[in-house]
C-alpha positions as CSV (number, residue, x, y, z in Angstrom):
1,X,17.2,-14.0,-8.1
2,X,19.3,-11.4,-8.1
3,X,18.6,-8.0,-5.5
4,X,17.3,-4.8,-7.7
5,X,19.8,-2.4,-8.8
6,X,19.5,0.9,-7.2
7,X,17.9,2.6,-10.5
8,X,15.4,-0.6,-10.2
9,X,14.4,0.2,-6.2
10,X,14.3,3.8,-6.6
11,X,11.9,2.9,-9.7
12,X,10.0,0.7,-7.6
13,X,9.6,3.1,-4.8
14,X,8.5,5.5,-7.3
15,X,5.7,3.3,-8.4
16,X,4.4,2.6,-5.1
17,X,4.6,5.8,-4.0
18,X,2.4,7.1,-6.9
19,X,0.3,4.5,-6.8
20,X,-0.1,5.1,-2.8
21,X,-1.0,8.7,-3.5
22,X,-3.6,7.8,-6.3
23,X,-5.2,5.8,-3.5
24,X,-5.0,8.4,-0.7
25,X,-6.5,10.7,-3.5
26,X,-9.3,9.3,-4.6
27,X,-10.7,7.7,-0.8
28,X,-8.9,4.8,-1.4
29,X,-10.9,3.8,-4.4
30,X,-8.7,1.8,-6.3
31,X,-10.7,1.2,-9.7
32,X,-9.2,5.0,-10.5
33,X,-5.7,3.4,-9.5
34,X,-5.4,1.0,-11.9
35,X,-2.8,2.0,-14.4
36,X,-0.6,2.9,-11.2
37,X,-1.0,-0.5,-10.0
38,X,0.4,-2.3,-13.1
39,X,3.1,-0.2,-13.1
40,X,4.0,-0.7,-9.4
41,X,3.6,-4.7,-9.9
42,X,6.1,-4.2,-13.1
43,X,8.5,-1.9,-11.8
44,X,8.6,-4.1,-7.8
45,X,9.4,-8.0,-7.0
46,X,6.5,-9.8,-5.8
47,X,7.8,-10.4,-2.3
48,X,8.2,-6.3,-2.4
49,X,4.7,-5.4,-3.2
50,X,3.1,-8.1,-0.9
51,X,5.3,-6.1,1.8
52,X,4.3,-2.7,0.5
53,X,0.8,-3.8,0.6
54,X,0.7,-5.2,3.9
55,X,2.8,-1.9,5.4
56,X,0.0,0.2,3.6
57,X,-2.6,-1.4,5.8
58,X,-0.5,-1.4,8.4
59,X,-0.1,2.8,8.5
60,X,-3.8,2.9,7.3
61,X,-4.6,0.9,10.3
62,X,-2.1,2.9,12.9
63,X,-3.3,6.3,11.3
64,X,-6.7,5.1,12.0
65,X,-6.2,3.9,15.5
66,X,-3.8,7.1,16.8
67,X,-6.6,9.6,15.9
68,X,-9.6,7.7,17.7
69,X,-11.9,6.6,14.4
70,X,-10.9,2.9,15.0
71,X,-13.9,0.8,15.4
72,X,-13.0,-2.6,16.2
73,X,-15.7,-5.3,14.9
74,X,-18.4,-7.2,16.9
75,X,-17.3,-10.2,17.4
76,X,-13.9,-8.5,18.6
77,X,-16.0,-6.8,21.2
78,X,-17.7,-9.9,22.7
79,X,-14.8,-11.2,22.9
């Protein structure tokens, strides 16, 4: 497999970052995201959007975690 051109990654950045902002738009509901999402998984290789997808949670998590609202789960907290 060849590596994306650089019209190809800055299409694919494009589509993630649409579809991220769909997301961050509408609570993270992603029925109202779903055009956006076909289009990010046509315009991105697979091994991109599983990396995308995972750095999404990732930030989510971080953003989450910085500002105090991070709850970790029960079983974390018998632990």
């Amino acid at each position: 497999m060849a590596a994306p051109s650089r019209k190809e990654r800055q299409a694919c950045w494009g589509a993630r970052d649409e579809y991220w902002r769909c997301l961050d738009a509408h609570a993270e509901d992603a029925a109202h995201c779903r055009r956006l999402r076909s289009s990010f998984e046509a315009s991105c290789p697979q091994q991109w959007i599983k990396y995308f997808d995972k750095r999404r949670d990732y930030l989510k998590f971080k953003e989450k975690f910085e500002a105090g609202q991070f709850q970790p789960s029960e079983s974390t907290t018998n632990s």
